[in-house]
C-alpha positions as CSV (number, residue, x, y, z in Angstrom):
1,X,100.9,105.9,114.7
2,X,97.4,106.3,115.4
3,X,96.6,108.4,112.8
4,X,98.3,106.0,110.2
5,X,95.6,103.7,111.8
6,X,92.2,105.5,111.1
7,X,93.2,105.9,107.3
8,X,94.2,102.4,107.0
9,X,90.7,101.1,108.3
10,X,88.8,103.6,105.8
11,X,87.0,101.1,103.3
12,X,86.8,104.6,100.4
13,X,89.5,106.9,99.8
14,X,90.5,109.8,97.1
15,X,93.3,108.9,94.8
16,X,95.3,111.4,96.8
17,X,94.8,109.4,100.3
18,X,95.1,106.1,98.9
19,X,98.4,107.0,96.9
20,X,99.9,108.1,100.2
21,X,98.2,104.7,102.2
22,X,99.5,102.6,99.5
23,X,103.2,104.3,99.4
24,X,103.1,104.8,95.7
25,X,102.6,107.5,93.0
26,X,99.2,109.4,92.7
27,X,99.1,108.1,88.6
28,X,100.0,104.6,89.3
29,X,97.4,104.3,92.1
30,X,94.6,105.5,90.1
31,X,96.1,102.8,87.2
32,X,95.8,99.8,89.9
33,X,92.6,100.9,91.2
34,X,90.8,100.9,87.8
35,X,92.5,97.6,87.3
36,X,91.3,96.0,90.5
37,X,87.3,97.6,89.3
38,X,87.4,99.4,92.5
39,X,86.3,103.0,91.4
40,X,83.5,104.7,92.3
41,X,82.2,108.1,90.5
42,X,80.3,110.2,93.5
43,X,79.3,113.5,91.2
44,X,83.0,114.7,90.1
45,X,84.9,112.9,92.9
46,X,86.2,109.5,92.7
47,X,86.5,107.1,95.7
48,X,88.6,104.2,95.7
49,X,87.2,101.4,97.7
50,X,90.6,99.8,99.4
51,X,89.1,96.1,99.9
52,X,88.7,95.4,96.4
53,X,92.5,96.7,95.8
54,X,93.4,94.9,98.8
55,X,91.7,91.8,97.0
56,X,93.4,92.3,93.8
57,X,96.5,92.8,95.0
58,X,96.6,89.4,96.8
59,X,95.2,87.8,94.2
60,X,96.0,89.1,90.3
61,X,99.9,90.3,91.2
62,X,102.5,88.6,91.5
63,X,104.9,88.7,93.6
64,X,108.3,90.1,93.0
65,X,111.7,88.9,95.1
66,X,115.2,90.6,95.6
C-alpha cells in the first residue's frame, strides 16, 4: 500500500504511470489528459500533470450510475 501512495501524491506522471494510477488504458489516458490541457512536452517525453485531470474529471464528466 505504501507504494500505491508515493505515485498517487506525484503532481507529473508518464502516460504509462498515470494509465496504471488512473486504472485505465494507456490510449484512453493520454485522450483524457489532452482533454483536460494537462500535457506537458519536456524534450521527447510527455508528463501529465494529475491535478489538472483530477480537476477535469470532477468537473467536465459526468457521472455515470449502474
Amino acid at each position: 500500500m505504501e507504494k500505491e501512495r508515493t505515485v498517487i501524491e506525484r503532481k507529473f506522471v508518464r502516460y504509462v504511470t498515470g494509465a496504471d494510477l488512473y486504472d485505465m488504458s494507456q490510449k484512453s489516458f493520454e485522450k483524457l489528459a489532452k482533454n483536460a490541457k494537462a500535457t506537458h512536452k519536456v524534450g521527447k517525453m510527455v508528463l501529465v500533470n494529475t491535478v489538472l485531470v483530477d480537476k477535469y474529471l470532477e468537473t467536465c464528466c459526468r457521472i455515470v450510475e449502474d
